[in-house]
PALUM-463554 format. One record per residue: residue number from 1; residue in one letter; x, y, z of N, C-alpha, C, CB in turn. Coordinates in steps of 0.02 Angstrom, whole numbers, plus 50000, padded with zeros to 5 digits. Glycine has a CB too. Layout:
BEGIN
+-----+------+-------+--------+-------+--------+---------+-------+-------+--------+-------+--------+---------+-------+
| pos | code | neast | nnorth |   nup | caeast | canorth |  caup | ceast | cnorth |   cup | cbeast | cbnorth |  cbup |
+-----+------+-------+--------+-------+--------+---------+-------+-------+--------+-------+--------+---------+-------+
| NUM |    A |     X |      Y |     Z |      X |       Y |     Z |     X |      Y |     Z |      X |       Y |     Z |
...
+-----+------+-------+--------+-------+--------+---------+-------+-------+--------+-------+--------+---------+-------+
! end
This chain:
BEGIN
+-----+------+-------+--------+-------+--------+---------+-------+-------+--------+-------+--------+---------+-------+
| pos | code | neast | nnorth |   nup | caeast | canorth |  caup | ceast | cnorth |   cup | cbeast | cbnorth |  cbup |
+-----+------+-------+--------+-------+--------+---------+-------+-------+--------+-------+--------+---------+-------+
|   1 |    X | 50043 |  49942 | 50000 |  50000 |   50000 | 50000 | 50045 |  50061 | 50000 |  49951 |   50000 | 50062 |
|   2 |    X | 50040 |  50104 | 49957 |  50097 |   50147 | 49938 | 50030 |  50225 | 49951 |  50143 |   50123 | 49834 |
|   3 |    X | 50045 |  50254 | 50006 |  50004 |   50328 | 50017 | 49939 |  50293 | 50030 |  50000 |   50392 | 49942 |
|   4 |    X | 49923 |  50264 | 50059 |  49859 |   50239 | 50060 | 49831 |  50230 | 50125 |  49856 |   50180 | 50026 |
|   5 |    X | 49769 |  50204 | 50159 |  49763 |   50187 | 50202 | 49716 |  50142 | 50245 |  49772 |   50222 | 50209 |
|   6 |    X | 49724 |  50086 | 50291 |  49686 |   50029 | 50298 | 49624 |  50039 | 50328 |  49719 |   49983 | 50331 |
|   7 |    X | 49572 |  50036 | 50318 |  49524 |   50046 | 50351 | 49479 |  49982 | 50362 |  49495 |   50099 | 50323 |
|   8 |    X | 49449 |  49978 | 50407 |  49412 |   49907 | 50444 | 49354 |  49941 | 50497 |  49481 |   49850 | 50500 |
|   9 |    X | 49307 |  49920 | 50450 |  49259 |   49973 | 50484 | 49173 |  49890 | 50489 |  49244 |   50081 | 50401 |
|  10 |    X | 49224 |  49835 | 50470 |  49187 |   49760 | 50526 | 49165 |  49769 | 50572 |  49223 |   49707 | 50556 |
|  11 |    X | 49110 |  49753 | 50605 |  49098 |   49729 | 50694 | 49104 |  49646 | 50698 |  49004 |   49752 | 50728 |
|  12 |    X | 49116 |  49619 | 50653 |  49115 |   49533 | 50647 | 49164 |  49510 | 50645 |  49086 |   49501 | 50595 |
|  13 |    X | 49213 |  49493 | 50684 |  49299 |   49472 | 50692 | 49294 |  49403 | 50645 |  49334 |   49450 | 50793 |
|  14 |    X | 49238 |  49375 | 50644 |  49235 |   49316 | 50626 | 49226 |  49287 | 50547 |  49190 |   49299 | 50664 |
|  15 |    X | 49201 |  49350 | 50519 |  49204 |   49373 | 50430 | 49257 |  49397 | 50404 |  49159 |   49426 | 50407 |
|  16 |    X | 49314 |  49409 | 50473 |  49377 |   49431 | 50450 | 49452 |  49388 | 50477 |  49377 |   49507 | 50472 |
|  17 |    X | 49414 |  49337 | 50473 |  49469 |   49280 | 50506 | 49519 |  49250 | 50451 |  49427 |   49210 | 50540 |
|  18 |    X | 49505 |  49300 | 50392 |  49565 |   49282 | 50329 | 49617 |  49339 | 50337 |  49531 |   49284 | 50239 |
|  19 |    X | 49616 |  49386 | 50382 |  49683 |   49432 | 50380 | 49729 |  49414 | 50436 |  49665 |   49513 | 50388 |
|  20 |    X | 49719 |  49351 | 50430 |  49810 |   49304 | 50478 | 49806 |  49297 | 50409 |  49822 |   49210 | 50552 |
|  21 |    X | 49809 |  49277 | 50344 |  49834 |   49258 | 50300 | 49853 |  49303 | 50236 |  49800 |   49214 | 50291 |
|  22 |    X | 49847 |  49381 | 50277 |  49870 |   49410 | 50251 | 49918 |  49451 | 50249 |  49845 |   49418 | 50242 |
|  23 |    X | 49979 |  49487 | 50230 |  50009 |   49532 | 50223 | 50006 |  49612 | 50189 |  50039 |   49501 | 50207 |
|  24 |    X | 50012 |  49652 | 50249 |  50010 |   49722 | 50208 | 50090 |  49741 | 50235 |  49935 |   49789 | 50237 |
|  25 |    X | 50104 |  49798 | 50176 |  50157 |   49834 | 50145 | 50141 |  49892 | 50149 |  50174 |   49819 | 50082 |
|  26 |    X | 50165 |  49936 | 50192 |  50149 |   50017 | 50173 | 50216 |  50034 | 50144 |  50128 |   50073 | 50245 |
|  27 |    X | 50240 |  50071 | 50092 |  50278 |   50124 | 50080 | 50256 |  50160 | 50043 |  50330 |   50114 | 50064 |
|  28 |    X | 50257 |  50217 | 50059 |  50208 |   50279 | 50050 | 50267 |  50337 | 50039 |  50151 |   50296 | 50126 |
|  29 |    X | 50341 |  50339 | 50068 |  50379 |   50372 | 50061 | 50384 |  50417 | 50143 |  50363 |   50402 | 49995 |
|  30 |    X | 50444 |  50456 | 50150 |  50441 |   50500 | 50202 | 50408 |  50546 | 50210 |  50482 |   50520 | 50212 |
|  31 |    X | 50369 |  50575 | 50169 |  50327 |   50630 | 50175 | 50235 |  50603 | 50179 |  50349 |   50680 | 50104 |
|  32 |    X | 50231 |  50541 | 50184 |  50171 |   50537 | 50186 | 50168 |  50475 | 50255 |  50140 |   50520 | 50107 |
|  33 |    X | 50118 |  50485 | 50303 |  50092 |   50451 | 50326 | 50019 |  50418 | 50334 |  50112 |   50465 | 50354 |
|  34 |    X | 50023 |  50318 | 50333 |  49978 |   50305 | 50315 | 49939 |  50275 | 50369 |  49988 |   50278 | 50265 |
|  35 |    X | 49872 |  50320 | 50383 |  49824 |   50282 | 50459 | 49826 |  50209 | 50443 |  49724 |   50307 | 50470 |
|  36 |    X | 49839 |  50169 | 50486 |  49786 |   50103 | 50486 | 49734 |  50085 | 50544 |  49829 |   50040 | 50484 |
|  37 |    X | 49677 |  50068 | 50532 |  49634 |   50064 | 50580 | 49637 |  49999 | 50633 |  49576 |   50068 | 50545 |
|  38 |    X | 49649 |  50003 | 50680 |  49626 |   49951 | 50742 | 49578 |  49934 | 50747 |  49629 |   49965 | 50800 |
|  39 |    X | 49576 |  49851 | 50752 |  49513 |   49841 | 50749 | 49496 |  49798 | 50833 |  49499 |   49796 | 50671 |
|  40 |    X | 49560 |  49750 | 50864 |  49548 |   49725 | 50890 | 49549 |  49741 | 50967 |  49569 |   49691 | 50865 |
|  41 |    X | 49530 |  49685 | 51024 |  49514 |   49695 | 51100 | 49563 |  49697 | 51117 |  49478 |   49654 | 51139 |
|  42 |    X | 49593 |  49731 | 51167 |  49641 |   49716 | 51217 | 49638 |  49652 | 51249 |  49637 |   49763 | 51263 |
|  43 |    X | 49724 |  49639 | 51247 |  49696 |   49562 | 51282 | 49669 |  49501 | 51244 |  49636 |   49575 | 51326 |
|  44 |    X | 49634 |  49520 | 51179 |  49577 |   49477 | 51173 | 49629 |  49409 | 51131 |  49500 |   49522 | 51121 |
|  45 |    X | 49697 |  49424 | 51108 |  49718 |   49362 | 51055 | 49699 |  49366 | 51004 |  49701 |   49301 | 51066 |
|  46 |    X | 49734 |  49316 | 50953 |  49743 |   49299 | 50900 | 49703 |  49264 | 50865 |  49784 |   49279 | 50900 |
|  47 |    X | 49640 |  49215 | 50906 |  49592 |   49188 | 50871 | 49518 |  49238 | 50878 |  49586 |   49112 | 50899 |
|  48 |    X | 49506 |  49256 | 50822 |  49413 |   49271 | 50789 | 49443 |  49342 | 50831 |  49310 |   49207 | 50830 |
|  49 |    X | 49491 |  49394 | 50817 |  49509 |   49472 | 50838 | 49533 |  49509 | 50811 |  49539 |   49484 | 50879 |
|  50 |    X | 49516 |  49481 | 50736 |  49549 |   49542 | 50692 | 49628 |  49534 | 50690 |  49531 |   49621 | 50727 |
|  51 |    X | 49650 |  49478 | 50696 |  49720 |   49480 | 50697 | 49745 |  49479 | 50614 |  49749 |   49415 | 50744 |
|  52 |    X | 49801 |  49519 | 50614 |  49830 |   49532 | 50559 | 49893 |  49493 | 50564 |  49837 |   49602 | 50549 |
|  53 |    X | 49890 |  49459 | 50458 |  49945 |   49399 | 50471 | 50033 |  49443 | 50476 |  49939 |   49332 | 50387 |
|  54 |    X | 50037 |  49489 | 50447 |  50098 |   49516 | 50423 | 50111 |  49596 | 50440 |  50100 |   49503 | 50348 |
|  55 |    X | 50130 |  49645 | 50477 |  50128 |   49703 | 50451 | 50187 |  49727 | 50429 |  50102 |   49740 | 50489 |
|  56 |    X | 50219 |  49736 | 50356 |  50270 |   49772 | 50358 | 50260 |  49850 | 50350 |  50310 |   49746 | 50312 |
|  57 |    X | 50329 |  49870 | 50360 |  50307 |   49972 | 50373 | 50407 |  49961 | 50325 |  50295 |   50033 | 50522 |
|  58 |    X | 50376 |  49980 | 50256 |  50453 |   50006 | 50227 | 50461 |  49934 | 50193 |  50527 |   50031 | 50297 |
|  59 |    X | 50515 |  49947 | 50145 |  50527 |   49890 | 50090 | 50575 |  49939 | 50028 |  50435 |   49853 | 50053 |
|  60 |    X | 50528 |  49933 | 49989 |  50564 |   49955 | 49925 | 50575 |  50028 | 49934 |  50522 |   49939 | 49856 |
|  61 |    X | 50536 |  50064 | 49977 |  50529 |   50127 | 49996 | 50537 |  50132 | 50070 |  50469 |   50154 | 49973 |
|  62 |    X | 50547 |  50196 | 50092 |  50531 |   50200 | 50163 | 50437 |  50212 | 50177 |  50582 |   50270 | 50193 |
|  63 |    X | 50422 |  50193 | 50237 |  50349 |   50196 | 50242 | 50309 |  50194 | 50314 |  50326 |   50140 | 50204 |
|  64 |    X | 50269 |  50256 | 50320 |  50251 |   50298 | 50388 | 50191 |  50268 | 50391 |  50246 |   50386 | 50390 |
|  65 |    X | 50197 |  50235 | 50453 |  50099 |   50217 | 50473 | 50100 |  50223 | 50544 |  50059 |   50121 | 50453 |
|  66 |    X | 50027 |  50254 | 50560 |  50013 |   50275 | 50607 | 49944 |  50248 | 50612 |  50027 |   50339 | 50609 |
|  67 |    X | 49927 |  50200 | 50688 |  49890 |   50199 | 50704 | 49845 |  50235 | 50734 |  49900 |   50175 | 50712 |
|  68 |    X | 49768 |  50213 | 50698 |  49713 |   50247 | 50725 | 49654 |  50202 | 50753 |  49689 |   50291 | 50672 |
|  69 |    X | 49617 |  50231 | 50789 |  49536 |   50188 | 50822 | 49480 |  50248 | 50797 |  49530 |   50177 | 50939 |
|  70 |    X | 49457 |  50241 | 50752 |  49418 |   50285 | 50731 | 49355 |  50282 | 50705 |  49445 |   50309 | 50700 |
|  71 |    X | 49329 |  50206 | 50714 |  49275 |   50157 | 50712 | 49283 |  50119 | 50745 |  49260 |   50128 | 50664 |
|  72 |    X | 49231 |  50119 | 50798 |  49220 |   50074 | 50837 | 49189 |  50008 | 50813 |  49189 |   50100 | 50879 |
|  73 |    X | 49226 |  49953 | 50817 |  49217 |   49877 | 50783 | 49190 |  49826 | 50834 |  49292 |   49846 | 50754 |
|  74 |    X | 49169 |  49874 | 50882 |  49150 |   49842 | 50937 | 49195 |  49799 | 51016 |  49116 |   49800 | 50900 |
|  75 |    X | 49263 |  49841 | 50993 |  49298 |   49802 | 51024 | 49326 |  49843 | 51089 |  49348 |   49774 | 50977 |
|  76 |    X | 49269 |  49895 | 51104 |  49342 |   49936 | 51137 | 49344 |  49930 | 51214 |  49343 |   50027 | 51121 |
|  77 |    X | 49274 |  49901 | 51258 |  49272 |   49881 | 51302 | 49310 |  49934 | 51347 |  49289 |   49820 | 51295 |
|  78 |    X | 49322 |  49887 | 51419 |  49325 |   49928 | 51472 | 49391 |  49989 | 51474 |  49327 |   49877 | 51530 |
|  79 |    X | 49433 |  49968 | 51421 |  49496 |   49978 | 51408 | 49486 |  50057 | 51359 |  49532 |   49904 | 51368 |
|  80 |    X | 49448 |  50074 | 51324 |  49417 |   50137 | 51288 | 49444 |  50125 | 51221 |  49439 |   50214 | 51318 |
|  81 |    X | 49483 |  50091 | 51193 |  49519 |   50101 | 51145 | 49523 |  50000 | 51097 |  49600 |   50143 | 51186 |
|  82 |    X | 49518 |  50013 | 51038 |  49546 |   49960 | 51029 | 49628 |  49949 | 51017 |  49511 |   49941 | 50981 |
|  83 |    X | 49654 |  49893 | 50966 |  49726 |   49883 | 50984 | 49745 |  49842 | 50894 |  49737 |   49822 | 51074 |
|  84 |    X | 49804 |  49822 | 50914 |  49825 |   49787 | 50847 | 49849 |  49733 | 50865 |  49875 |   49819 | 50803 |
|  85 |    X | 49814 |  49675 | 50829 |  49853 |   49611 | 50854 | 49893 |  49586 | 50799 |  49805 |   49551 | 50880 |
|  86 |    X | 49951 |  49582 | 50777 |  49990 |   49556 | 50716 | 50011 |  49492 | 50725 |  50049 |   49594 | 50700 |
|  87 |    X | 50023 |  49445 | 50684 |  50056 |   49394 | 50704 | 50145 |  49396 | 50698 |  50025 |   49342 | 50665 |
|  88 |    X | 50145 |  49440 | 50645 |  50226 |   49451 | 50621 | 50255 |  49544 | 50612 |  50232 |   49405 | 50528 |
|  89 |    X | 50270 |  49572 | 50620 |  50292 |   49638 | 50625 | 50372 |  49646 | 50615 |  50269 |   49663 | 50693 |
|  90 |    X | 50365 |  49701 | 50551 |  50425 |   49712 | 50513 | 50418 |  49771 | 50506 |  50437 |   49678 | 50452 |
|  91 |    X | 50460 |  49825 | 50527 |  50492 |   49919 | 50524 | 50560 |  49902 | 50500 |  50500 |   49976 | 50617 |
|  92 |    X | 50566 |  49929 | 50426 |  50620 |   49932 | 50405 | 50655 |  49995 | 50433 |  50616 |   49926 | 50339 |
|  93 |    X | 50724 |  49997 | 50400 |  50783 |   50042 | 50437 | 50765 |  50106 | 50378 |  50885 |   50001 | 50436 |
|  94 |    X | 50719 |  50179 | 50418 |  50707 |   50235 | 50390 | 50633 |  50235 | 50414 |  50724 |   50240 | 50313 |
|  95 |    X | 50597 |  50172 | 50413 |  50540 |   50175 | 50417 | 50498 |  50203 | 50477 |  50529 |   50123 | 50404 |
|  96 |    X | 50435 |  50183 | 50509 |  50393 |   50219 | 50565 | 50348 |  50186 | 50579 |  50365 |   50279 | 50554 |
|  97 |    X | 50334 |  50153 | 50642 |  50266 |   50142 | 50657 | 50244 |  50165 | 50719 |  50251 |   50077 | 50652 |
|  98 |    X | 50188 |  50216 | 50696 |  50189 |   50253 | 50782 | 50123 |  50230 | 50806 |  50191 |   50353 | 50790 |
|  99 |    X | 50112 |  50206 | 50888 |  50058 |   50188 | 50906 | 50013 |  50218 | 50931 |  50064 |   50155 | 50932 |
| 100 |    X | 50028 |  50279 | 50916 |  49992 |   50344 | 50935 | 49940 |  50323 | 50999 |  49947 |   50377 | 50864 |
| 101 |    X | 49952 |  50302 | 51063 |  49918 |   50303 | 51114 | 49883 |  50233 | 51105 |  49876 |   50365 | 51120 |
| 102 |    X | 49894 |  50167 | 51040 |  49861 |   50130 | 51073 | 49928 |  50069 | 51086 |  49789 |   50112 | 51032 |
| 103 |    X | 49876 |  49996 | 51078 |  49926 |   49948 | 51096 | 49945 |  49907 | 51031 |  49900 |   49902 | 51155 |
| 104 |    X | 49990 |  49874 | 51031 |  50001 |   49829 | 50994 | 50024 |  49776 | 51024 |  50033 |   49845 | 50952 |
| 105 |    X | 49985 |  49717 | 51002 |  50026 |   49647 | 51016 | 50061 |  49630 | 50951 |  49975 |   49581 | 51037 |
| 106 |    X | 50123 |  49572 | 50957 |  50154 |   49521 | 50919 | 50153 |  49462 | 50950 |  50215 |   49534 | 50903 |
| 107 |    X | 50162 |  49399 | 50897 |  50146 |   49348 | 50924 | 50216 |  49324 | 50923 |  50090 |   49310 | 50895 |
| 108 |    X | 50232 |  49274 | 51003 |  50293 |   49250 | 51019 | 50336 |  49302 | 51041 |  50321 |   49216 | 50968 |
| 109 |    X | 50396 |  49278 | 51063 |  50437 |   49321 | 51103 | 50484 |  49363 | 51041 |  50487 |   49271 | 51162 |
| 110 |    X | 50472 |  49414 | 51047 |  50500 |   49487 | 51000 | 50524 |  49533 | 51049 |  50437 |   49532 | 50952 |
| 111 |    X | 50511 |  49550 | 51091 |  50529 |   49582 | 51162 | 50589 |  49623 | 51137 |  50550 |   49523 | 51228 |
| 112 |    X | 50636 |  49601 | 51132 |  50704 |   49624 | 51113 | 50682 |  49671 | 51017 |  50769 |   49531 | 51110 |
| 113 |    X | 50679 |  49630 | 50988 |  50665 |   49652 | 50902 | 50634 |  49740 | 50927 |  50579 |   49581 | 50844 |
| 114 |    X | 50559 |  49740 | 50980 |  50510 |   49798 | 50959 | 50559 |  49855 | 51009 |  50408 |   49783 | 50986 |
| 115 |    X | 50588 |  49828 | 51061 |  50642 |   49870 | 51106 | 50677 |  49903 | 51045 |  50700 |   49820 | 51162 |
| 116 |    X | 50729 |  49850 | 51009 |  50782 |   49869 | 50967 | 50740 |  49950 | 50932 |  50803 |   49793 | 50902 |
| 117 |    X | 50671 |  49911 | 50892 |  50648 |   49963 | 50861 | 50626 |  50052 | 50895 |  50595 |   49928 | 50837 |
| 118 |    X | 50604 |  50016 | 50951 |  50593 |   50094 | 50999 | 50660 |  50137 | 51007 |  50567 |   50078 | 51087 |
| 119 |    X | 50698 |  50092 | 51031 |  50796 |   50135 | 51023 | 50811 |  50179 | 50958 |  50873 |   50062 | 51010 |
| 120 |    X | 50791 |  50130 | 50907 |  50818 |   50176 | 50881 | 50763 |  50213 | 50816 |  50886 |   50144 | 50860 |
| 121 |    X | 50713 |  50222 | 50846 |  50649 |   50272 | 50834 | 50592 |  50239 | 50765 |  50689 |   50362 | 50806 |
| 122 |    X | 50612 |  50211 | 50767 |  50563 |   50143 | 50703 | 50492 |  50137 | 50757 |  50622 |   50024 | 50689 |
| 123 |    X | 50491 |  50127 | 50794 |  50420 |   50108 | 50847 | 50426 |  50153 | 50879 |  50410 |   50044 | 50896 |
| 124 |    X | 50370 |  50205 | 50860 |  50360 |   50279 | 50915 | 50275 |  50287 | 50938 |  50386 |   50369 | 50862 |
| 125 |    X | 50269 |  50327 | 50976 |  50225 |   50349 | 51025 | 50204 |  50427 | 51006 |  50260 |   50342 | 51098 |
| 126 |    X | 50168 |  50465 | 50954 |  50169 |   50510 | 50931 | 50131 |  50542 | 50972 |  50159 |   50509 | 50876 |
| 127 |    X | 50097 |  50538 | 51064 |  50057 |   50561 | 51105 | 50136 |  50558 | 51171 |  49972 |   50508 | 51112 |
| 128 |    X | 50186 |  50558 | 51151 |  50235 |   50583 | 51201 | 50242 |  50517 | 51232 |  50213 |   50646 | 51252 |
| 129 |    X | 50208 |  50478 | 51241 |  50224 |   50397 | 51291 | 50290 |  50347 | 51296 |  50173 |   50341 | 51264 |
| 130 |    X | 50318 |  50349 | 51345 |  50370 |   50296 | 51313 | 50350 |  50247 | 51319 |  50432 |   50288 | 51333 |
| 131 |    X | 50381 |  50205 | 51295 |  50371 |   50140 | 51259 | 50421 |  50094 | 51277 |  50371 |   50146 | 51186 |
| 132 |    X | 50378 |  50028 | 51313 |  50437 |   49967 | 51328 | 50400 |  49876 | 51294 |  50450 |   49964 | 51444 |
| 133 |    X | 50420 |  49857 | 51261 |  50394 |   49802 | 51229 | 50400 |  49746 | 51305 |  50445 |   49781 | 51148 |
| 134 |    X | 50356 |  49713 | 51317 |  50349 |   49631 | 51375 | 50345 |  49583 | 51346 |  50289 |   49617 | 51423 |
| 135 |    X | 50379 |  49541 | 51337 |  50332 |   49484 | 51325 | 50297 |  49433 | 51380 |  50367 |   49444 | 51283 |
| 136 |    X | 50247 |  49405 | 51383 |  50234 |   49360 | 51400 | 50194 |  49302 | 51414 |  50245 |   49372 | 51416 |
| 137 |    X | 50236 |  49248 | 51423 |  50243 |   49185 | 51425 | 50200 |  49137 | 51405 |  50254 |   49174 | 51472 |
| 138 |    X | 50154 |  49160 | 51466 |  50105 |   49129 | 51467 | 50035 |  49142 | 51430 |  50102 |   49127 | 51520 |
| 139 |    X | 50059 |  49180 | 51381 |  50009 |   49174 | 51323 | 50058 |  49197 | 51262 |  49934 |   49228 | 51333 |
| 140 |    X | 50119 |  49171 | 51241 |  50160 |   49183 | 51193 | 50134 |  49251 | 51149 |  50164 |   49118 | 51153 |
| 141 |    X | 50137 |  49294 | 51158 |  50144 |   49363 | 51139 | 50185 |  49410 | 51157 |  50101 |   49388 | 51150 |
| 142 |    X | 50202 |  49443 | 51147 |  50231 |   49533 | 51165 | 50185 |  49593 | 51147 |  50303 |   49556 | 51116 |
| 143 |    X | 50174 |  49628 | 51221 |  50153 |   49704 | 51207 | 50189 |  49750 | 51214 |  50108 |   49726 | 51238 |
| 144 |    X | 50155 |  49793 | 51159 |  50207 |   49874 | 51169 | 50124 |  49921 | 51181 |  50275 |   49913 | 51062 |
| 145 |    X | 50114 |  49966 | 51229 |  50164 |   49969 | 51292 | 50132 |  49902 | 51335 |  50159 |   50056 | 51343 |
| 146 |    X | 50193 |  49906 | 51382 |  50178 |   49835 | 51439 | 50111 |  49891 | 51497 |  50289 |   49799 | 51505 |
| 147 |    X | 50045 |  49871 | 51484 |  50024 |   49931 | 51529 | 50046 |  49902 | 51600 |  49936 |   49952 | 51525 |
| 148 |    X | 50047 |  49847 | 51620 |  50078 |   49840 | 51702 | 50127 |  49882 | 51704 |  50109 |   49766 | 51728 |
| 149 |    X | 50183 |  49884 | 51674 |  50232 |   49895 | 51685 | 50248 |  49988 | 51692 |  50262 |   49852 | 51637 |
| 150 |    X | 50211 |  50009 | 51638 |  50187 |   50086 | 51637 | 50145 |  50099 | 51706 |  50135 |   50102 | 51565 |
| 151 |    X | 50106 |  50063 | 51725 |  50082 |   50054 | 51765 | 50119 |  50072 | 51849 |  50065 |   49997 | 51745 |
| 152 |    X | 50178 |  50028 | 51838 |  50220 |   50034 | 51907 | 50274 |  50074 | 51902 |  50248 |   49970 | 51931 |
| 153 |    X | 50272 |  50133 | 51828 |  50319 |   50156 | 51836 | 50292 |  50223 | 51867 |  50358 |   50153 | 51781 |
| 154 |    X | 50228 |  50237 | 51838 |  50169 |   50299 | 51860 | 50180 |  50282 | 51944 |  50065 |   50283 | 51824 |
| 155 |    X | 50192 |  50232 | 51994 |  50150 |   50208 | 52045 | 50221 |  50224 | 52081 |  50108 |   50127 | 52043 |
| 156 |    X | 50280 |  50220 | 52044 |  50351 |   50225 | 52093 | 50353 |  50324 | 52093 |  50447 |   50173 | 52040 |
| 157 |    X | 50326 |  50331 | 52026 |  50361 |   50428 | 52019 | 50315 |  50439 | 52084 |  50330 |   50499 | 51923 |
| 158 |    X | 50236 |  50417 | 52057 |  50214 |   50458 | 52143 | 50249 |  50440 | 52203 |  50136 |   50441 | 52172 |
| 159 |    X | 50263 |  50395 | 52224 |  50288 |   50377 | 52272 | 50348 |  50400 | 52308 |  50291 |   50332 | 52259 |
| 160 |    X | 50391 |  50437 | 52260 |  50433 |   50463 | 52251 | 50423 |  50534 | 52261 |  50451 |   50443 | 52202 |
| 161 |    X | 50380 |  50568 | 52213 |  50351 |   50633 | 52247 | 50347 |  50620 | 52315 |  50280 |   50655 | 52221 |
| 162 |    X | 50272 |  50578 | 52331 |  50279 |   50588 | 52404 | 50318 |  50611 | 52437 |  50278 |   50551 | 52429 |
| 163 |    X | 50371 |  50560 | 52445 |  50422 |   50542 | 52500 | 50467 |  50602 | 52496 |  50464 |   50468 | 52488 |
| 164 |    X | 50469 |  50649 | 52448 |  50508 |   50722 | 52455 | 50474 |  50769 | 52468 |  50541 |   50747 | 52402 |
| 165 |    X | 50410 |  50766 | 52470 |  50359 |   50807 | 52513 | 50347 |  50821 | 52602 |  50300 |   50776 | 52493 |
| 166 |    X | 50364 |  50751 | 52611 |  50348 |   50740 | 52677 | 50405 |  50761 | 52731 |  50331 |   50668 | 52682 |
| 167 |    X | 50386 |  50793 | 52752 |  50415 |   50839 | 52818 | 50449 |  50785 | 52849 |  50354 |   50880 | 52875 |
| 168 |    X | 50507 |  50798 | 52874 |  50549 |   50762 | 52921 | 50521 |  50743 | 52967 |  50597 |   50790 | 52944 |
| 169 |    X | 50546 |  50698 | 53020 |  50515 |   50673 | 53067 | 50558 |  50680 | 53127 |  50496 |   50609 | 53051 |
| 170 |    X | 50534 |  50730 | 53174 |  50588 |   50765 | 53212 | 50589 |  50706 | 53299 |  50555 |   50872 | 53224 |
+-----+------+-------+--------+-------+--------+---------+-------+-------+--------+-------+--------+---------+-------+
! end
């Protein structure tokens, strides 16, 4: 998909259980970025969720995609937002994939690969967030962001405030 952009505007995960068998390609070039739409649950996995078989970002060209939730597919539950579930994920060297505030899963341990990519600015956060890829285990995936983990990092800064607030103890 060269300047273009994915849209999935389904409520039926289950009429779309042929895009694991598929692959998309954005290169669109550096001056263009291309939305793709989220379709799937947080959490929800790889079977009947909109999981996508392939995403590459860059190839023959360099190529900007930026996720969006901008139809609700019914998935967005308690969490407000839906997410991207890929099975395979590829950011070439020039390329971009920014998660603009939501999540992305990969399937199996990548942990290291989506890190590598956040270092060195291929996987960005275009709402200021940093970004740490988890994998785990016990459901063979990796998320970017790990929300536990964002989670305990929000939970140490306060904690931290606190404790330089609080008046000595004479």
């Amino acid at each position: 998909m060269t300047g273009s952009a994915f849209e999935n505007q389904s409520t039926d995960p289950a009429a779309m259980a042929g895009l694991a068998n598929l692959e998309l390609i954005f290169e669109g070039g550096a001056a263009v970025v291309d939305p793709f739409e989220v379709a799937s649950a947080v959490g929800g996995g790889f079977d009947l969720n909109f999981a996508l078989g392939t995403l590459t970002v860059g190839g023959a060209d360099v190529g900007c995609v930026q996720l969006v939730d901008l139809f609700d597919n019914g998935n967005r539950g308690t969490f407000g937002a839906e997410c991207l579930f890929a099975h395979l994920v590829a950011i070439e060297p020039g390329s971009t994939l920014d998660l603009n505030g939501l999540r992305l899963y990969v399937e199996g341990d990548v942990e290291s690969f989506l890190d590598g990519c956040v270092a060195d600015g291929r996987l960005l956060d275009g709402t200021g967030a940093l970004l740490d890829a988890f994998y785990r285990p016990s459901k063979d995936w990796t998320v970017v962001p790990e929300p536990a983990t964002l989670a305990l990092l929000v939970l140490g800064a306060a904690a931290l405030i606190r404790l330089r607030r609080r008046p000595a103890d004479l």
